[in-house]
Biopython code that builds the backbone (N, CA, C, O; Angstrom):
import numpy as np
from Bio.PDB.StructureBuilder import StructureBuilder

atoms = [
    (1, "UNK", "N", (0.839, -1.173, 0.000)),
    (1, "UNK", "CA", (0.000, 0.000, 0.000)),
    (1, "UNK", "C", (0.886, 1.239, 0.000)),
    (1, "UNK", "O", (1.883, 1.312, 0.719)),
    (2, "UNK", "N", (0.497, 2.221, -0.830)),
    (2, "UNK", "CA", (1.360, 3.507, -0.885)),
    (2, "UNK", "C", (0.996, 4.346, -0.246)),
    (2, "UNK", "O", (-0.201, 4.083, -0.364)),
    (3, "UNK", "N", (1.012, 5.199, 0.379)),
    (3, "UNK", "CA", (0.792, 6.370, 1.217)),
    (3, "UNK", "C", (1.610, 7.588, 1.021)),
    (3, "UNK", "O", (2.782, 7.532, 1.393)),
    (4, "UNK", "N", (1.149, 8.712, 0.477)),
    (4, "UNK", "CA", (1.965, 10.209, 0.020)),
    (4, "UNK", "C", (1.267, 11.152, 0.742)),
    (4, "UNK", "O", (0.061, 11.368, 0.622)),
    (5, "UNK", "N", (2.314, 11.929, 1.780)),
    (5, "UNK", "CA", (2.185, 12.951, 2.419)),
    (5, "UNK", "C", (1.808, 14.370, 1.252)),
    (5, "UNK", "O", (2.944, 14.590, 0.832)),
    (6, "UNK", "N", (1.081, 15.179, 0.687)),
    (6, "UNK", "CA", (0.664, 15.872, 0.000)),
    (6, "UNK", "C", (0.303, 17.321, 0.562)),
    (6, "UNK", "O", (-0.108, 18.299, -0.063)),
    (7, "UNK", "N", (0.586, 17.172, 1.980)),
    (7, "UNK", "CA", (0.129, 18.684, 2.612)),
    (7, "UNK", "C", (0.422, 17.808, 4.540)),
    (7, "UNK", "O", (-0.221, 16.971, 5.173)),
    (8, "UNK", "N", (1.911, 18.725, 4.873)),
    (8, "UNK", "CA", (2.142, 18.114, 6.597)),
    (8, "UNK", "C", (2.410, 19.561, 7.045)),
    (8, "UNK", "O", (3.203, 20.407, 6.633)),
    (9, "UNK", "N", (1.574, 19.567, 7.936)),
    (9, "UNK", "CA", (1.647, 20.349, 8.913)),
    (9, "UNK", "C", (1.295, 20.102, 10.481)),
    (9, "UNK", "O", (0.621, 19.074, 10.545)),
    (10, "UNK", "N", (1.489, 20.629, 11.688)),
    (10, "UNK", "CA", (1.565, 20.161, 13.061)),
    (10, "UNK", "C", (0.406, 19.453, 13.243)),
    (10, "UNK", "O", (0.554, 18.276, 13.572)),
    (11, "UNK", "N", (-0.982, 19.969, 13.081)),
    (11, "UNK", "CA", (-2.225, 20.069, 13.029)),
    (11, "UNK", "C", (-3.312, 19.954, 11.944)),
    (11, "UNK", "O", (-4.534, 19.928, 12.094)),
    (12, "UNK", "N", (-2.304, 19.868, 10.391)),
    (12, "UNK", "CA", (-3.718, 19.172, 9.500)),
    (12, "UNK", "C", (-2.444, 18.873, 8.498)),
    (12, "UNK", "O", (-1.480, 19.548, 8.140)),
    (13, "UNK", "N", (-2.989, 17.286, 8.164)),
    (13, "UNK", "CA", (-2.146, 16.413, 6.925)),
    (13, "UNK", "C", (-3.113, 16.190, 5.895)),
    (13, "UNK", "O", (-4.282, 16.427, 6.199)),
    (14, "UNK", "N", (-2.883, 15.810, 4.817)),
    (14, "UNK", "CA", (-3.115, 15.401, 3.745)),
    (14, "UNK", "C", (-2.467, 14.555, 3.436)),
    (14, "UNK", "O", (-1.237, 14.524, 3.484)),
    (15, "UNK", "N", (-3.617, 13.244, 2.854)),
    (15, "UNK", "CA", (-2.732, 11.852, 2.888)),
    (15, "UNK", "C", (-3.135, 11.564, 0.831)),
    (15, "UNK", "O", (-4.108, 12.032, 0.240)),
    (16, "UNK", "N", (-2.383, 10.970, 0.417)),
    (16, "UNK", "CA", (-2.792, 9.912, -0.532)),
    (16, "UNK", "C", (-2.570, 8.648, -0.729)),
    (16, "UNK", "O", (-1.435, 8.222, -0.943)),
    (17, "UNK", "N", (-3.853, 7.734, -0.672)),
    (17, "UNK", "CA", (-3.417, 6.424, -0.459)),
    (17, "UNK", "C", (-4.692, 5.644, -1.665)),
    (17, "UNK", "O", (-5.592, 6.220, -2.276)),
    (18, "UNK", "N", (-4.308, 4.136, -1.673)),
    (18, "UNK", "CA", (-4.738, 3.440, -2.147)),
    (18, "UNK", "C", (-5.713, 2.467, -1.821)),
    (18, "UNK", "O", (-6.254, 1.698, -2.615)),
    (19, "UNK", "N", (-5.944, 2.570, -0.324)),
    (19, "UNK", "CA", (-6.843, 1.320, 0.064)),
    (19, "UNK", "C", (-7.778, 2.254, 0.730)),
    (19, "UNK", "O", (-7.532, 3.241, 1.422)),
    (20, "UNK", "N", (-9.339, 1.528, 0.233)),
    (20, "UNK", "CA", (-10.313, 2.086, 0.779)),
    (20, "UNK", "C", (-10.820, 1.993, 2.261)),
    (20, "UNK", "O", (-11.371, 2.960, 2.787)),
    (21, "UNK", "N", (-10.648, 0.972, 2.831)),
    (21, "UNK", "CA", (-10.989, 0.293, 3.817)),
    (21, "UNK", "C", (-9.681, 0.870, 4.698)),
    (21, "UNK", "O", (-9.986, 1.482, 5.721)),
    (22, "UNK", "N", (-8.378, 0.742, 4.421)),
    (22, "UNK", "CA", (-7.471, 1.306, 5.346)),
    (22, "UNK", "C", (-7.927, 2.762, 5.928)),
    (22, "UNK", "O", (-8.267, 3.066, 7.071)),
    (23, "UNK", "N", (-7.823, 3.523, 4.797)),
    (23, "UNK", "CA", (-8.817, 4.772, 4.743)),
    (23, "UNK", "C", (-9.925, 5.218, 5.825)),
    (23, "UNK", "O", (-9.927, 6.189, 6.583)),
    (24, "UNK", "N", (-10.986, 4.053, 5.621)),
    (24, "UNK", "CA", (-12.480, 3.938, 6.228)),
    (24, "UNK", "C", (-11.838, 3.776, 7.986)),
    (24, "UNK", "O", (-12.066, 4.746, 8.709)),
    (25, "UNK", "N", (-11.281, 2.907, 8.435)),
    (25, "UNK", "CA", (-10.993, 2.154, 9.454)),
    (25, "UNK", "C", (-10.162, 2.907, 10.066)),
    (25, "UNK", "O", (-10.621, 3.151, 11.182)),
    (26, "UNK", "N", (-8.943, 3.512, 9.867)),
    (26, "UNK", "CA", (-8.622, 4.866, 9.962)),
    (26, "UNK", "C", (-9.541, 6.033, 10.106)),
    (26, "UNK", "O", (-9.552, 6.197, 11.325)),
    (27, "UNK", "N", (-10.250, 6.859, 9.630)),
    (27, "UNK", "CA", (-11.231, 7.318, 10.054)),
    (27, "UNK", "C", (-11.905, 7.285, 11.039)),
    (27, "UNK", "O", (-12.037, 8.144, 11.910)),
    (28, "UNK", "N", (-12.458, 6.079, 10.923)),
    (28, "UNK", "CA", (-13.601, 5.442, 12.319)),
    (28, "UNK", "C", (-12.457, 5.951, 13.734)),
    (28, "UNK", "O", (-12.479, 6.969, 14.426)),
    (29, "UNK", "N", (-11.842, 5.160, 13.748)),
    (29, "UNK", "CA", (-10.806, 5.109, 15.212)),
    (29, "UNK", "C", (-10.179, 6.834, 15.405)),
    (29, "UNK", "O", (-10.226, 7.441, 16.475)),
    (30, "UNK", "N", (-9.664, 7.348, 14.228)),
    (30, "UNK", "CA", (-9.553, 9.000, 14.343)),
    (30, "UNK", "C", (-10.743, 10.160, 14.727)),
    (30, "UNK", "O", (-10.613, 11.298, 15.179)),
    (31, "UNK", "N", (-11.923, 9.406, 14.364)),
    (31, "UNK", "CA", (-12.851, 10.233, 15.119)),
    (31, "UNK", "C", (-13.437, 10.166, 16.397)),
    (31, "UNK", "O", (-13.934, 11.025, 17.125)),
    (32, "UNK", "N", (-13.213, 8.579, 16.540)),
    (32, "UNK", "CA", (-13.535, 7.892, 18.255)),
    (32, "UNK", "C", (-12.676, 8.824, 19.188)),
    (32, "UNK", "O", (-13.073, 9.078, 20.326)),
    (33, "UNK", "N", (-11.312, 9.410, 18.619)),
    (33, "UNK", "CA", (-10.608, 10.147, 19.528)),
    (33, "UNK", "C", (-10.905, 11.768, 19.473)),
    (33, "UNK", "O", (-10.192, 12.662, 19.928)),
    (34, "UNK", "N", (-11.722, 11.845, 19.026)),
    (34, "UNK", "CA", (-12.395, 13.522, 19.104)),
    (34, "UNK", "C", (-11.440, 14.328, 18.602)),
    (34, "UNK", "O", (-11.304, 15.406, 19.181)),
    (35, "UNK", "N", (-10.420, 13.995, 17.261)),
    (35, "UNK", "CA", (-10.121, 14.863, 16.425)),
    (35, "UNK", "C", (-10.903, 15.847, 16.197)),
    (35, "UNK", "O", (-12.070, 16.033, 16.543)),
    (36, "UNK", "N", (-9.965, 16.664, 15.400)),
    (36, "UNK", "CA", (-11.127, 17.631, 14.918)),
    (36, "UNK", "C", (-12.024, 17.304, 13.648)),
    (36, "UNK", "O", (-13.253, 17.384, 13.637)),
    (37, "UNK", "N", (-11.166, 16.896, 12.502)),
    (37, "UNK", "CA", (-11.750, 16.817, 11.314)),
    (37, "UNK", "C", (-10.714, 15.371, 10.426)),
    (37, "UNK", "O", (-9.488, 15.276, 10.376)),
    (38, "UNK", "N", (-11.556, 14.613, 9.949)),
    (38, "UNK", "CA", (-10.916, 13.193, 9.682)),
    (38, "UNK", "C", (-12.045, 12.921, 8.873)),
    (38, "UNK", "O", (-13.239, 12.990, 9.164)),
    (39, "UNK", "N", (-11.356, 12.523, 7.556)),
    (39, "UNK", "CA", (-12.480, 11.945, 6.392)),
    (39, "UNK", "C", (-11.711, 12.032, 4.617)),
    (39, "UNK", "O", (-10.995, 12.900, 4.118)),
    (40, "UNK", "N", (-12.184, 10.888, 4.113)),
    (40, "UNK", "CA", (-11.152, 10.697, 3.173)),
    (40, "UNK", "C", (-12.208, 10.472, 1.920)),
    (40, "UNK", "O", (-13.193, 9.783, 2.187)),
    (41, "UNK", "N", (-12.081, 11.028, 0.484)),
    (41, "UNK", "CA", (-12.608, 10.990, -0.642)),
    (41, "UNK", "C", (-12.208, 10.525, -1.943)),
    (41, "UNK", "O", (-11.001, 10.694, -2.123)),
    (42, "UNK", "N", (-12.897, 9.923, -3.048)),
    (42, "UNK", "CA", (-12.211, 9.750, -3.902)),
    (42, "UNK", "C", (-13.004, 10.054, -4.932)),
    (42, "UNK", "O", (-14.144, 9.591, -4.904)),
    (43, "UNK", "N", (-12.559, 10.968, -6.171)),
    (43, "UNK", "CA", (-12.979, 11.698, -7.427)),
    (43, "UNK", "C", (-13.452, 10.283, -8.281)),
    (43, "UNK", "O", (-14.658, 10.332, -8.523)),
    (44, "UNK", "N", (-13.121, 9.655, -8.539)),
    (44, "UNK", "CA", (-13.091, 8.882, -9.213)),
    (44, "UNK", "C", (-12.347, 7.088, -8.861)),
    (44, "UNK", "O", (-11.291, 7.145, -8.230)),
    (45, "UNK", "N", (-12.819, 5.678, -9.213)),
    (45, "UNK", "CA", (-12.350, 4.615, -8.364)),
    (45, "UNK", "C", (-11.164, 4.719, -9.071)),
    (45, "UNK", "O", (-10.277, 4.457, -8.258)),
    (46, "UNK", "N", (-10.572, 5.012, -10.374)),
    (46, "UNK", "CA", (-8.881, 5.149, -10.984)),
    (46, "UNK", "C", (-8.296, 5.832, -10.220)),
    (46, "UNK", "O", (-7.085, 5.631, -10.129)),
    (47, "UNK", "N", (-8.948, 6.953, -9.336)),
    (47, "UNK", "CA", (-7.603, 7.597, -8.580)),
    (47, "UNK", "C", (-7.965, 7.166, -7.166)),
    (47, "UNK", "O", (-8.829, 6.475, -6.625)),
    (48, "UNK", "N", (-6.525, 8.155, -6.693)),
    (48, "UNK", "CA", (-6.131, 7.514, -5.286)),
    (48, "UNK", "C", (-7.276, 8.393, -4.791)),
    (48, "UNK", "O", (-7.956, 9.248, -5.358)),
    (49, "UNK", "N", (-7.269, 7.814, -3.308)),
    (49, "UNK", "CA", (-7.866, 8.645, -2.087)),
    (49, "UNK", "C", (-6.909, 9.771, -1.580)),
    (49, "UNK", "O", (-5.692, 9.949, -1.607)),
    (50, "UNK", "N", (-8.121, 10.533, -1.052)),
    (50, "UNK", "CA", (-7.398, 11.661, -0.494)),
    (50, "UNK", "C", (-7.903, 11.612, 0.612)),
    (50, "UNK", "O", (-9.111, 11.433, 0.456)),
    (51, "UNK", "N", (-7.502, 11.704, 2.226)),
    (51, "UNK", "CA", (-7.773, 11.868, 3.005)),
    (51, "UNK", "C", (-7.182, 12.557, 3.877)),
    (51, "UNK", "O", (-5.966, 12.520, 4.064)),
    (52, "UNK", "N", (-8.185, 13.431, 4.655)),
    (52, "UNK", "CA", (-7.737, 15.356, 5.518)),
    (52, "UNK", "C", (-7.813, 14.904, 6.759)),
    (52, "UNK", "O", (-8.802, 14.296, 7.169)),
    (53, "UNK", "N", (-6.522, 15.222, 7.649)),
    (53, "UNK", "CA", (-6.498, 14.709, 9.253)),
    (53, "UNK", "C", (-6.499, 16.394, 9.544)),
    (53, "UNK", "O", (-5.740, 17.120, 8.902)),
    (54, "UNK", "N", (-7.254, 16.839, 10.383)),
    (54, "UNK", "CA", (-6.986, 18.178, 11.676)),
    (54, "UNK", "C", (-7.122, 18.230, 12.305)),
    (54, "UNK", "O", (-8.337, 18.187, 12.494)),
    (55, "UNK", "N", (-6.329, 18.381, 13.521)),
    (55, "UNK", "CA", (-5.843, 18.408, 14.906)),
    (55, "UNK", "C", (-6.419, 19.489, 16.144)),
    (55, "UNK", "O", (-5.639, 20.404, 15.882)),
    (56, "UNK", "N", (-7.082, 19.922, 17.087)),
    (56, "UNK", "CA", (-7.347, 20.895, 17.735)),
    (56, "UNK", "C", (-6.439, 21.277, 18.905)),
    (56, "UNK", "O", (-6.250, 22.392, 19.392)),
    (57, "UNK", "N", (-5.765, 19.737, 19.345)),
    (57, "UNK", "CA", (-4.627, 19.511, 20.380)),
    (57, "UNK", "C", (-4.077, 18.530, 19.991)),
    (57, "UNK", "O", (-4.708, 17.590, 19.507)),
    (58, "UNK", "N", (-2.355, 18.545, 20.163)),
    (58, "UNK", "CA", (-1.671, 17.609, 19.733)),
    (58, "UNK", "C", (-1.491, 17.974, 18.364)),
    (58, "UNK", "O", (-1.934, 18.903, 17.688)),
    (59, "UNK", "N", (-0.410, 16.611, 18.020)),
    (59, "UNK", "CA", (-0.671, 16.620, 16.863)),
    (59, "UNK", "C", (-0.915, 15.564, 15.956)),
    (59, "UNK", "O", (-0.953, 14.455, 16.488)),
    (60, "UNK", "N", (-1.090, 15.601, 14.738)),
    (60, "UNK", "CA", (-1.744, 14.682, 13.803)),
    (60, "UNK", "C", (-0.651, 13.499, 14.185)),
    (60, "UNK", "O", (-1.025, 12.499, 14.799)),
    (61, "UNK", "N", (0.350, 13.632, 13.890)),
    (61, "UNK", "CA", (1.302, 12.363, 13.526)),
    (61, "UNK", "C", (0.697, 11.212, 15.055)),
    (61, "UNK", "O", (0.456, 10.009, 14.959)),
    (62, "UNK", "N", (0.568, 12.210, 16.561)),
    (62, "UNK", "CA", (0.244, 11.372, 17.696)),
    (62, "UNK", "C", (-1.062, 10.713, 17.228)),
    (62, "UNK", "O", (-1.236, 9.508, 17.408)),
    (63, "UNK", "N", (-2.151, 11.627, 16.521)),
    (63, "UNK", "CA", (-3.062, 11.162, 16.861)),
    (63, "UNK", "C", (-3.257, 9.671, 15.619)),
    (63, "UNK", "O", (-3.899, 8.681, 15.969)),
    (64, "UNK", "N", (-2.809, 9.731, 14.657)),
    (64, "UNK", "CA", (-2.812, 8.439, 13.554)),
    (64, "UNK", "C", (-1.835, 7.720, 14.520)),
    (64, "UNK", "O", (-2.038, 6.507, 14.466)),
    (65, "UNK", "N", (-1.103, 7.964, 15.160)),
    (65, "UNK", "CA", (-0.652, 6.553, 15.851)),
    (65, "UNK", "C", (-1.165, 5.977, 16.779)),
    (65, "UNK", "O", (-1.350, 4.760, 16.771)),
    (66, "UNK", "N", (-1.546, 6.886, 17.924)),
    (66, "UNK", "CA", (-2.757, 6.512, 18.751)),
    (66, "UNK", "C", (-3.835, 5.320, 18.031)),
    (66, "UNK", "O", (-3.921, 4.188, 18.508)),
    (67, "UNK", "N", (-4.557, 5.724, 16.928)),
    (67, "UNK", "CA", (-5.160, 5.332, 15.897)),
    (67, "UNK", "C", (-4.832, 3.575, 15.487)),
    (67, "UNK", "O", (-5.624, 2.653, 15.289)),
    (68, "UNK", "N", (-3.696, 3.606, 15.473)),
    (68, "UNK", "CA", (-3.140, 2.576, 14.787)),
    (68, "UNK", "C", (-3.178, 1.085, 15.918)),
    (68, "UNK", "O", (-3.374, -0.130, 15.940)),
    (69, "UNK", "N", (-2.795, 2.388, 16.842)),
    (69, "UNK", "CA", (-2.062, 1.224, 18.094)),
    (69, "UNK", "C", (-3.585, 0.489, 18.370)),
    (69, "UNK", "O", (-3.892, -0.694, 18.225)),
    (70, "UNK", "N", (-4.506, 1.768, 18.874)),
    (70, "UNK", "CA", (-6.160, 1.188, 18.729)),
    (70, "UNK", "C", (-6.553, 0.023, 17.721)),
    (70, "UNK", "O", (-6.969, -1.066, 18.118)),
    (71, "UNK", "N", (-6.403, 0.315, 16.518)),
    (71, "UNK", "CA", (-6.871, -0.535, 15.599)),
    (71, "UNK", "C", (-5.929, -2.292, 15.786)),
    (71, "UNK", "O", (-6.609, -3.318, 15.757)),
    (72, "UNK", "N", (-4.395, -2.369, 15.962)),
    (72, "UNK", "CA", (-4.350, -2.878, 16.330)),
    (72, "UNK", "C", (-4.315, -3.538, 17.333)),
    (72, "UNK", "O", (-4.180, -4.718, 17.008)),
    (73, "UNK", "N", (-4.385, -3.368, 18.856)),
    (73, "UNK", "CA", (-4.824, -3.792, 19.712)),
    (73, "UNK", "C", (-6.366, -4.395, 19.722)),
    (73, "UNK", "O", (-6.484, -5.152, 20.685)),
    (74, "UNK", "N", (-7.305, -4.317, 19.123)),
    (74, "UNK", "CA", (-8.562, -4.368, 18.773)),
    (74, "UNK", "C", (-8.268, -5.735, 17.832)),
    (74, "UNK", "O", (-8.595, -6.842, 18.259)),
    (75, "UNK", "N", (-7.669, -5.581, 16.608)),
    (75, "UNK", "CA", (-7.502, -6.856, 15.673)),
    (75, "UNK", "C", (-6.819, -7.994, 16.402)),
    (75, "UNK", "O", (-7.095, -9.168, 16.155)),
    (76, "UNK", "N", (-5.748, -7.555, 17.479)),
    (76, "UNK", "CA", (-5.638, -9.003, 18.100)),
    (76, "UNK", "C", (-6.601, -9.175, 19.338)),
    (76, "UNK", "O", (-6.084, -9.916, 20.175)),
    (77, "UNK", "N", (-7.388, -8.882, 19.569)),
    (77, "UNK", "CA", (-8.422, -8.839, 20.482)),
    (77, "UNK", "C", (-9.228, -10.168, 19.927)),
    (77, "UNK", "O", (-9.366, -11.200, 20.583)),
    (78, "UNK", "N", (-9.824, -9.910, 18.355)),
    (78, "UNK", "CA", (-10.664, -10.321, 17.585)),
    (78, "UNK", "C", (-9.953, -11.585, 17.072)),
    (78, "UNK", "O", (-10.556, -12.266, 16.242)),
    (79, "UNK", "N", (-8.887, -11.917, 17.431)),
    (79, "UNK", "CA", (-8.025, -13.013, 16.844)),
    (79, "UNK", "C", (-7.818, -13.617, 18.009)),
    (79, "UNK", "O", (-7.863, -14.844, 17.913)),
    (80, "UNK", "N", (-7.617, -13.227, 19.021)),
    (80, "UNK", "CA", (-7.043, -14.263, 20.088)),
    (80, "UNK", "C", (-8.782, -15.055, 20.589)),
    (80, "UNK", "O", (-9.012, -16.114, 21.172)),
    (81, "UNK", "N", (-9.693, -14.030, 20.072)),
    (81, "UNK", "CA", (-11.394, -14.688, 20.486)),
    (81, "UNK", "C", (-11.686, -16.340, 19.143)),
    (81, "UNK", "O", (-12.082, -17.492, 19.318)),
    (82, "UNK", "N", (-11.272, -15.635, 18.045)),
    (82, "UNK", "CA", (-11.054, -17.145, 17.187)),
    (82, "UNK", "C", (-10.434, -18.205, 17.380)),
    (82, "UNK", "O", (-10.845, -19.341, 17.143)),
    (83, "UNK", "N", (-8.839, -17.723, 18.065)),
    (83, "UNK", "CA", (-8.232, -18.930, 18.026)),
    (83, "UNK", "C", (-8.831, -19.683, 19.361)),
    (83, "UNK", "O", (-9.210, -20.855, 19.372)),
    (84, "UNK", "N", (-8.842, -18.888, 20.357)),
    (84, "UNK", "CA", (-9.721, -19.871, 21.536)),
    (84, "UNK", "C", (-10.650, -20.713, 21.059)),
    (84, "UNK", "O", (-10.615, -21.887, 21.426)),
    (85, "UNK", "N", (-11.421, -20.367, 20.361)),
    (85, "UNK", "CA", (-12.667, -21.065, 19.916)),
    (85, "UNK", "C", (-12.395, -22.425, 18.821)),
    (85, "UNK", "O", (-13.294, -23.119, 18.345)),
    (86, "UNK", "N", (-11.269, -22.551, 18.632)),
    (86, "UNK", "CA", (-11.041, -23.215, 17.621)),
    (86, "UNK", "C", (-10.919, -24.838, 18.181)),
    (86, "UNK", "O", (-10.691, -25.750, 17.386)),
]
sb = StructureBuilder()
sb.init_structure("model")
sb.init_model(0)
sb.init_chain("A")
sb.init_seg("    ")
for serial, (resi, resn, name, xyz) in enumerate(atoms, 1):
    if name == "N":
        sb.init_residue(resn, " ", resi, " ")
    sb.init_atom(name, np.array(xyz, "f"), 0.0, 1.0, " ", f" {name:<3s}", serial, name[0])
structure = sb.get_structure()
């Protein structure tokens, strides 16, 4: 997956990427943390996504990692419940 910084600043990034769902799922967890503004679009399915992170405190880079660590902590949550069951 590619990811291009297109606009970095302390408090609002601009991303371009390729996966929709990375995108979506990202989002979800960036707004659970009461960002300010988080949401990603695409002109057309040939081009990439664009998606706008802005910050009110902190900054962006903390808060997509925050983000991440969430999302994964959560996916092995959802994996260690399968393999028990198995």
């Amino acid at each position: 997956m590619n990811i291009d910084v297109t606009l970095a600043e302390k408090d609002d990034v601009e991303l371009k990427m390729d996966n929709s769902t990375v995108a979506e799922l990202l989002r979800v967890y960036l707004n659970a943390q009461d960002v300010k503004f988080a949401a990603w679009r695409r002109e057309h399915p040939s081009k990439p996504i664009i998606m706008r992170i802005q910050t009110s405190s902190g900054t962006v880079k903390k808060a997509v990692s925050d983000a991440v660590l969430a999302i994964s902590k959560d996916l092995d949550s959802i994996l260690n419940t399968f393999v028990k069951k198995k």
